[in-house]
C-alpha distance (Angstrom), angle and dihedral (degrees) to the residues before:
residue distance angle dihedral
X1 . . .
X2 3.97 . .
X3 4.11 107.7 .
X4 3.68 86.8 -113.9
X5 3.58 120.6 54.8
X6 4.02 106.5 -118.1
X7 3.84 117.8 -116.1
X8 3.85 105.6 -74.9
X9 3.98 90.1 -163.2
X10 3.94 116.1 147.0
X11 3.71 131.6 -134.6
X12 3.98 90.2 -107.6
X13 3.70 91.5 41.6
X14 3.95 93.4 59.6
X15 4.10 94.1 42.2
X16 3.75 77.8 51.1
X17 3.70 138.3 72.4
X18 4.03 109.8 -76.9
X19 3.11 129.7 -66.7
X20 3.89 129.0 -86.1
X21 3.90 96.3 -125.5
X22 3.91 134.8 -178.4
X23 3.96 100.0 -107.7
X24 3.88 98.0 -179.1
X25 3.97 156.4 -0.5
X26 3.21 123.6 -142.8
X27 3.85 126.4 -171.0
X28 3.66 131.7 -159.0
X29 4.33 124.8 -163.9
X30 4.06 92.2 -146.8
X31 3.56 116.9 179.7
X32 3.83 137.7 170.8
X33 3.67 132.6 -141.8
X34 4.03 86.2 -130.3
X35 4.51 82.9 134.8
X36 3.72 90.0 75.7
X37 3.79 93.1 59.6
X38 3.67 90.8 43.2
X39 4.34 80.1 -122.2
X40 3.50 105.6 163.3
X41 3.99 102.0 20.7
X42 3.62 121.6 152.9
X43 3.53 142.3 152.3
X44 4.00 97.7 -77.5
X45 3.89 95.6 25.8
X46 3.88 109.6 53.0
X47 3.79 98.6 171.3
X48 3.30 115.3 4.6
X49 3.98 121.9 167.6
X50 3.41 113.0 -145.8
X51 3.71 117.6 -112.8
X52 3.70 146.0 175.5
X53 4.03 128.0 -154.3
X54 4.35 93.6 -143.2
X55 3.42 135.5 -149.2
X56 3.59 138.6 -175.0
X57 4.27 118.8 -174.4
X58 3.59 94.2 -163.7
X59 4.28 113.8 -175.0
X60 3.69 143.4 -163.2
X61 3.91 97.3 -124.4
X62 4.55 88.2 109.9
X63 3.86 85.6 -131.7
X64 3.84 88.5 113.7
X65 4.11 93.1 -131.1
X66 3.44 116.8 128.6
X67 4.22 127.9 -178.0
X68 3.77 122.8 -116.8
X69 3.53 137.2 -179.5
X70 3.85 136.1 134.0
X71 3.77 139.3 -172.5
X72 4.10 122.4 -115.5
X73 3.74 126.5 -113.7
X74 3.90 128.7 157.9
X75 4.18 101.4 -126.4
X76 3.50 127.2 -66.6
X77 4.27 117.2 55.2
X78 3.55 85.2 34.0
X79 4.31 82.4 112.4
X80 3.56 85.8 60.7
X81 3.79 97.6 48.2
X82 4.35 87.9 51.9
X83 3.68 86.3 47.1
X84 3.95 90.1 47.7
X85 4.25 80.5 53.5
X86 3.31 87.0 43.0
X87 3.81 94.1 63.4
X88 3.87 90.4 56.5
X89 3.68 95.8 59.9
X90 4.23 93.1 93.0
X91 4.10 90.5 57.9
X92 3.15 98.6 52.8
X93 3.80 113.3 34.7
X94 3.75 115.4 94.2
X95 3.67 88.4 25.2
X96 3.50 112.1 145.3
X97 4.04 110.8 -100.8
X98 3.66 97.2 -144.6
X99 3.69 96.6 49.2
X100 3.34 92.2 46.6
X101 3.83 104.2 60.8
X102 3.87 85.1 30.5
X103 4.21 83.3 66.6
X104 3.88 116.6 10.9
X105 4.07 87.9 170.1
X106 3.87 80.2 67.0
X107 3.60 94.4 70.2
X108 3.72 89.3 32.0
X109 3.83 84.9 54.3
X110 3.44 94.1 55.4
X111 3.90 105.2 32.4
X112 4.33 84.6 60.4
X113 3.54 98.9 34.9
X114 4.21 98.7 51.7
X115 4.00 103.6 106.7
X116 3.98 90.4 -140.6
X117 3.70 92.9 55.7
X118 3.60 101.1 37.0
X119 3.96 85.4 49.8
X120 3.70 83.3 72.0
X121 4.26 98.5 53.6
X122 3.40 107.6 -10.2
X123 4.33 73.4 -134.8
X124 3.71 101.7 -32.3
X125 3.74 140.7 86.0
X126 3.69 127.1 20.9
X127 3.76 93.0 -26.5
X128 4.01 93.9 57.3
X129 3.75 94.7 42.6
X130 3.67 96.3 52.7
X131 3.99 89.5 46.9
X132 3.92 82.3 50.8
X133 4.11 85.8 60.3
X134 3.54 96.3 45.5
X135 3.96 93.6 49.1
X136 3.99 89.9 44.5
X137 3.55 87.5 53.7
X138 3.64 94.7 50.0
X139 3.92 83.6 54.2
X140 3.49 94.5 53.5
X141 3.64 99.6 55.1
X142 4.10 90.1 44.5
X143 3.70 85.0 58.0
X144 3.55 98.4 43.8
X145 4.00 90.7 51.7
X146 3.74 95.2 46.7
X147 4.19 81.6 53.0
X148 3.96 92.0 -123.1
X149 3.90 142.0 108.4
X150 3.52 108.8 -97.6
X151 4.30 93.6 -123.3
X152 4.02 85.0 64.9
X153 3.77 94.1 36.7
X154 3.70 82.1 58.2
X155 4.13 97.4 43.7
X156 4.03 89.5 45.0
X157 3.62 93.4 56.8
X158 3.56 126.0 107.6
X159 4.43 111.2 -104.8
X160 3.48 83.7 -130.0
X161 3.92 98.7 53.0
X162 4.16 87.2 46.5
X163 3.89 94.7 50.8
X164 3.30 82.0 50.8
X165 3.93 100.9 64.4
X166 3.79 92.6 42.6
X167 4.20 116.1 99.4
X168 4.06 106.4 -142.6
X169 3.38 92.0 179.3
X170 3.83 97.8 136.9
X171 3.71 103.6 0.9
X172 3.85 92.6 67.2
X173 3.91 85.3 98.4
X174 3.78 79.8 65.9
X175 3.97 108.2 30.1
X176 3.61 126.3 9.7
X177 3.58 129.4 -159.8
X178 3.68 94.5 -105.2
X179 3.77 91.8 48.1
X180 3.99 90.7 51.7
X181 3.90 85.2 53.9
X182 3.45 88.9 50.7
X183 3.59 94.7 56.1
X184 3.62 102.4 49.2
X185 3.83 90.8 44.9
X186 3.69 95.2 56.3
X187 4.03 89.0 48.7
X188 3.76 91.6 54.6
X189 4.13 92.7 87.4
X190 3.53 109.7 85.5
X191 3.86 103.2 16.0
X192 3.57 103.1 120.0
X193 3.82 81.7 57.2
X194 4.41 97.2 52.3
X195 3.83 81.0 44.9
X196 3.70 96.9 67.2
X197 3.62 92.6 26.1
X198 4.07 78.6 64.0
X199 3.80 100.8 44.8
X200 3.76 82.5 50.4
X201 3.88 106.3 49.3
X202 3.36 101.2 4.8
X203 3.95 120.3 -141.1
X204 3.81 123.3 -63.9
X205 3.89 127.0 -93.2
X206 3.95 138.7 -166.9
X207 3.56 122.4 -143.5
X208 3.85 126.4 -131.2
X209 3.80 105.2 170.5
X210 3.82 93.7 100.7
X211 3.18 99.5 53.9
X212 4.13 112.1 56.6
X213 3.95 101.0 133.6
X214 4.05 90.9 -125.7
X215 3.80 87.5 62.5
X216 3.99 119.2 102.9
X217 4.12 120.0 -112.9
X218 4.15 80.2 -109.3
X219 3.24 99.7 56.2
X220 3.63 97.4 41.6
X221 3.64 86.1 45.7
X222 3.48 93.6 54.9
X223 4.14 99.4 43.0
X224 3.73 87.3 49.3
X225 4.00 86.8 64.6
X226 3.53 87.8 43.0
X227 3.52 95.1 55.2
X228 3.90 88.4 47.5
X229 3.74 89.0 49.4
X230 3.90 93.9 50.9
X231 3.93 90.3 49.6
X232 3.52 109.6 -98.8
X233 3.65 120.5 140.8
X234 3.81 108.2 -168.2
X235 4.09 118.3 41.4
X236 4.42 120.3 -176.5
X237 3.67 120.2 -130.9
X238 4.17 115.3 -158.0
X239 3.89 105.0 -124.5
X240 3.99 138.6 -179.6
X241 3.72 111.5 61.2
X242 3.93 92.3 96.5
X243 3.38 128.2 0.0
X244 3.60 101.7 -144.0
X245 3.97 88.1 45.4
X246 4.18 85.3 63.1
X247 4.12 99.8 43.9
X248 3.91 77.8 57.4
X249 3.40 103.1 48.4
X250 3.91 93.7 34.8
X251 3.99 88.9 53.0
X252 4.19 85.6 39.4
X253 4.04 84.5 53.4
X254 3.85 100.3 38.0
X255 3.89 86.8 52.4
X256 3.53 90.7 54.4
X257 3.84 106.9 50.7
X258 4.37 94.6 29.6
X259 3.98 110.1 -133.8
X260 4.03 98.4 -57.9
X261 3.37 105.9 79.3
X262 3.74 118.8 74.2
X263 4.52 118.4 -115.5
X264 3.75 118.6 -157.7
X265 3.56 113.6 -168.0
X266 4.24 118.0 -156.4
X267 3.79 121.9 -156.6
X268 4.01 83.9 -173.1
X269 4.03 82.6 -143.2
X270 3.76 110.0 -52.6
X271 3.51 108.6 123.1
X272 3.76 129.4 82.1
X273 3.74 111.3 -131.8
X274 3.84 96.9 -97.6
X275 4.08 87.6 46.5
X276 3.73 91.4 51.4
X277 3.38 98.3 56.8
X278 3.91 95.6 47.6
X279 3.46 92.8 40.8
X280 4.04 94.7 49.7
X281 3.84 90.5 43.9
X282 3.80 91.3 55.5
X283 3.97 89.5 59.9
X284 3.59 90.4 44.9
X285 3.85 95.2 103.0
X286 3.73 85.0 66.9
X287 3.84 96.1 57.9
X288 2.95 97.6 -125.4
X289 4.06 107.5 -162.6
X290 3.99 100.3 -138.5
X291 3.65 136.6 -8.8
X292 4.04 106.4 -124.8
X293 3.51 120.1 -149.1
X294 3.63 96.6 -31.4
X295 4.16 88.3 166.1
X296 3.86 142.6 30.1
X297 3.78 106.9 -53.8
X298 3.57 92.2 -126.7
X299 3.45 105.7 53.3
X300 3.98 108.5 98.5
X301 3.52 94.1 -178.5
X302 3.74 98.6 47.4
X303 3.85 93.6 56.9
X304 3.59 94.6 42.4
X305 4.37 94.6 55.8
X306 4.05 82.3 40.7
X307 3.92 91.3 63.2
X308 3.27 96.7 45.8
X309 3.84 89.9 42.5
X310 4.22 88.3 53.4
X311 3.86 102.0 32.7
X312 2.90 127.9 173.8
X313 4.18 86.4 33.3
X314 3.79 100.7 85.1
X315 3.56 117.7 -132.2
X316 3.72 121.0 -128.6
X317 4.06 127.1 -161.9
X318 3.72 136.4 145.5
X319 4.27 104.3 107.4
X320 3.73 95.3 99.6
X321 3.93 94.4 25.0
X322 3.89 98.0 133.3
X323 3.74 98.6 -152.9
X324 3.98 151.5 -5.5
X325 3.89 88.9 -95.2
X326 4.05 96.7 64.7
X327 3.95 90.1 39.8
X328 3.82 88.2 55.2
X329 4.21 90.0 51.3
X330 3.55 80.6 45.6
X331 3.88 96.8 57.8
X332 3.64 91.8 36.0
X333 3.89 98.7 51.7
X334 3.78 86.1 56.6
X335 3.97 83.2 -117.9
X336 3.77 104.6 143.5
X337 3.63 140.8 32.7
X338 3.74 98.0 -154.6
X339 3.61 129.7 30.7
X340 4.08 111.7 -138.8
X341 3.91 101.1 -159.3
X342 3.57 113.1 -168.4
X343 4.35 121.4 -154.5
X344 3.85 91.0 -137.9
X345 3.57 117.9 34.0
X346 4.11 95.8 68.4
X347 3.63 131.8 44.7
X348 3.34 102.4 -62.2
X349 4.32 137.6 -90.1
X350 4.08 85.8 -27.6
X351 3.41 102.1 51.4
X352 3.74 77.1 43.6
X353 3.81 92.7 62.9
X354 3.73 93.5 46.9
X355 3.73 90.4 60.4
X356 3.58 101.3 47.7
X357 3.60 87.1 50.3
X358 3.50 95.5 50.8
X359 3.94 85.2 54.7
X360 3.71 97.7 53.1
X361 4.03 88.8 49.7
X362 3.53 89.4 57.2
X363 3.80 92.9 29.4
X364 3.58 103.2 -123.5
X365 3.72 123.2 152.5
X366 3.72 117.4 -117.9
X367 3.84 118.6 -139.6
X368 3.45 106.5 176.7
X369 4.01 129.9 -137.7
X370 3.61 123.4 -116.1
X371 3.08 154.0 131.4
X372 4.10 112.8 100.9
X373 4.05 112.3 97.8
X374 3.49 111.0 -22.2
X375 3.51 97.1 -28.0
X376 4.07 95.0 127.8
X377 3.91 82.1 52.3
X378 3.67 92.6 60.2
X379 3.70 111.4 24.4
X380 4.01 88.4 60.2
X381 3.88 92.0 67.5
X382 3.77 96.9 58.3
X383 4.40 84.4 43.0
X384 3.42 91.3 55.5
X385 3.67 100.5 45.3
X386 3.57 83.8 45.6
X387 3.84 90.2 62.5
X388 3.84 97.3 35.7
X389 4.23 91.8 49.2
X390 2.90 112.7 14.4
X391 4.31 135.0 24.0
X392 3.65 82.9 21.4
X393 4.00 85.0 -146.7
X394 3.75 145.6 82.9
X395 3.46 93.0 -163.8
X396 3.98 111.1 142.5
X397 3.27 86.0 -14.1
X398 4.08 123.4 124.5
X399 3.61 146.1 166.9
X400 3.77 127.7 -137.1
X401 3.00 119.2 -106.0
X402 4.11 122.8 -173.4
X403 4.56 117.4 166.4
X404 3.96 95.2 -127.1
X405 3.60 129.3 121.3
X406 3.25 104.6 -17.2
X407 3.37 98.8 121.4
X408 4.32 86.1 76.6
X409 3.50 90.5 74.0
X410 3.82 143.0 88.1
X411 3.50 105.9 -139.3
X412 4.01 97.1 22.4
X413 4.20 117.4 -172.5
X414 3.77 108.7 -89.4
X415 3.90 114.7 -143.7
X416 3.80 120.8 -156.9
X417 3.32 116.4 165.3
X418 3.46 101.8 -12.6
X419 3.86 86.0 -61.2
X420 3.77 121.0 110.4
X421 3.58 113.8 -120.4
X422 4.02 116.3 -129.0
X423 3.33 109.2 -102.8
X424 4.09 106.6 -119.1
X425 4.26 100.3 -175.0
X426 3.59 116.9 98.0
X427 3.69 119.0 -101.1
X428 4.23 136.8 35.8
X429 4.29 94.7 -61.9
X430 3.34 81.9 -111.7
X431 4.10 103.0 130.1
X432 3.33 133.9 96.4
X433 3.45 141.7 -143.8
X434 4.00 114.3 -94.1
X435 3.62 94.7 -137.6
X436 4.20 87.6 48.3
X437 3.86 86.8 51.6
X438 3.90 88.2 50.9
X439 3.59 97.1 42.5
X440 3.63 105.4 49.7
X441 4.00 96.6 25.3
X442 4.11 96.4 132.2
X443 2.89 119.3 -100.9
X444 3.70 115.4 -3.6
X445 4.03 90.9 38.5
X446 4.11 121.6 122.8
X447 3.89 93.1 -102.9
X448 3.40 96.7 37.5
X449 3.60 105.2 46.0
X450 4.14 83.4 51.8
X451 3.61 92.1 47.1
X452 4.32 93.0 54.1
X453 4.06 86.3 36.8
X454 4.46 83.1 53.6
X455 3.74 93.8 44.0
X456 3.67 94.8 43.2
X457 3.94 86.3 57.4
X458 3.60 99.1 44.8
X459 3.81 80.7 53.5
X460 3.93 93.2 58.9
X461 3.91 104.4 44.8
């Protein structure tokens, strides 16, 4: 594959006037002070600051619209994931605009398939999650110029256009083609019906916010009652730094919500398989609803001996899942009980797709990850289409849910209820606001230029 894409301009195009082209990407190192809160603690992440890798496709077409998307980090490395971006910008600049949003899995397509890229993963790591920002922003501008969210974009396509933008190169031991067809054709009866049934309830959520590990028993006493008292009927508590720090908390939690509401409990990946299962059988008196990444995300094996270790606790992965291949060993080891896709950790909305099929062939109910920067904004598109076109259902299935910078973006998630509204503005959610990009752009932003200009005078007295 040349470096530079060649010109993908059609006979009708050329007779025609030109071309609608991508003219530029820009990319933004955003991160938030979230540390100082302890927001976002857990047992392998102590302090992160939450932080997004930013793009911005912007074109020539004079409609005004421009693409964004970004991948999540929490502070420091987030300069390498903009200069991963970064390295995109040649493939997809002078791309035609049209074409693009006409066939995302082109791009896709091309972004996994070049040789130098894929050198770098092959789809994983730094490489895959910056491709994953670049497609997501393609997505966001097709659903902008077709004047619809991208969830119903996505439930109002044709099954054969959607097969069509998934890769099943080396999941087609799994899912074929024919049996992805199959499955959105036999969800097509009764979708008019889960559509309104969505714009009217909306889909369900989780909440996570009172249980970060850095986080007092009174304060996650008192957001657990909070999240009863705003609807929601399962929280997550982080787990496995000490063990006698969790029966506390668990008991603390448990105490707080009575036995009806449903308590998932996340390791975030600390335990060894042996550890896990121990460690998630001495919570067990709290019922604790699944076990969340209680091992190394790639190790198919390991999850698979922990749920039958910790059965009946169900055993939840998918955050840090690199890819659609270890998902699919995943589903076909028998290894989890719900699959936890996340909207920017793999290669984007179609890599996306090909997961959430793979979980309705196996029948698997997807609760998605999020949470982070923007990641509830996101995730809840590919939910919701999931429901409308696909599972057909939202039962025991949930999307996190955590209150934190939400307010920096255009079309933020809207709770009622513990129910995420459906998201109504054209596009993916994915945009910020200008003066949020200024602000917090590392490290020449308004806040953070003040907050090195503060330190370096505390320094000098």
């Amino acid at each position: 594959m040349n470096h530079r894409p060649p010109d993908r301009q059609t006979p009708q195009e050329s007779r025609g006037p030109v071309t609608a082209r991508i003219t530029a990407v820009d990319t933004y190192d955003i991160r938030f002070p979230t540390s100082r809160e302890l927001d976002g603690s857990d047992a392998m992440n102590p302090d992160p600051d939450y932080s997004a890798a930013y793009l911005v496709l912007r074109t020539d077409a004079g409609d005004g619209l421009e693409g964004h998307g970004f991948t999540f980090t929490i502070g420091r490395g987030n300069d390498v994931q903009v200069a991963a971006i970064e390295a995109m910008r040649p493939y997809i600049v002078g791309r035609s605009v049209s074409e693009l949003c006409a066939d995302p899995g082109s791009l896709s397509r091309d972004l996994v398939g070049d040789s130098q890229l894929r050198w770098l993963g092959p789809e994983k790591g730094v490489m895959h999650m910056a491709i994953g920002a670049v497609v997501n922003a393609v997505w966001d501008l097709a659903a902008k110029r077709a004047d619809q969210p991208l969830w119903r974009l996505l439930a109002d396509a044709e099954p054969e256009w959607l097969v069509s933008q998934v890769d099943f190169r080396y999941i087609d031991d799994a899912l074929t083609p024919e049996q992805a067809l199959e499955l959105l054709r036999s969800a097509r009866p009764g979708r008019a019906e889960r559509e309104q049934q969505l714009l009217r309830r909306g889909y369900p959520g989780y909440t996570t916010s009172p249980g970060w590990l850095g986080y007092s028993d009174e304060k996650l006493t008192r957001l657990a009652r909070k999240a009863l008292a705003d609807g929601f009927t399962q929280i997550k508590l982080k787990v496995g730094a000490d063990l006698a720090d969790d029966v506390r908390r668990c008991r603390a939690a448990r105490a707080a919500v009575g036995p009806g509401v449903r308590i998932a409990i996340d390791a975030n990946q600390r335990w060894g398989v042996a550890e896990g299962i121990a460690w998630t059988r001495a919570l067990a008196e709290f019922d604790p609803y699944w076990i969340e990444e209680p091992t190394s995300p790639d190790d198919i094996l390991g999850h698979a001996a922990i749920r039958t270790g910790v059965a009946p606790i169900r055993v939840a992965t998918g955050e840090h899942v690199q890819n659609r291949v270890v998902f699919k060993q995943l589903l076909q080891a028998g290894a989890v009980d719900v699959v936890q896709i996340d909207a920017a950790r793999v290669g984007g909305v179609n890599e996306n797709l090909a997961i959430l099929l793979l979980a309705a062939r196996f029948g698997v109910p997807v609760c998605p990850h999020a949470g982070g920067v923007g990641l509830c904004e996101l995730v809840q598109h590919l939910s919701m289409f999931d429901f409308v076109a696909l599972s057909g259902t939202t039962e025991d299935r949930v999307i996190e849910h955590v209150d934190h910078l939400h307010e920096h973006f255009l079309a933020p998630v809207r709770m009622d209820q513990g129910h995420f509204r459906a998201p109504t503005a054209p596009g993916f959610s994915a945009q910020m606001h200008a003066g949020s990009i200024s602000r917090y752009t590392y490290p020449d932003g308004e806040f953070w230029a003040a907050d090195l200009a503060e330190r370096e005078e505390a320094k000098a007295v």
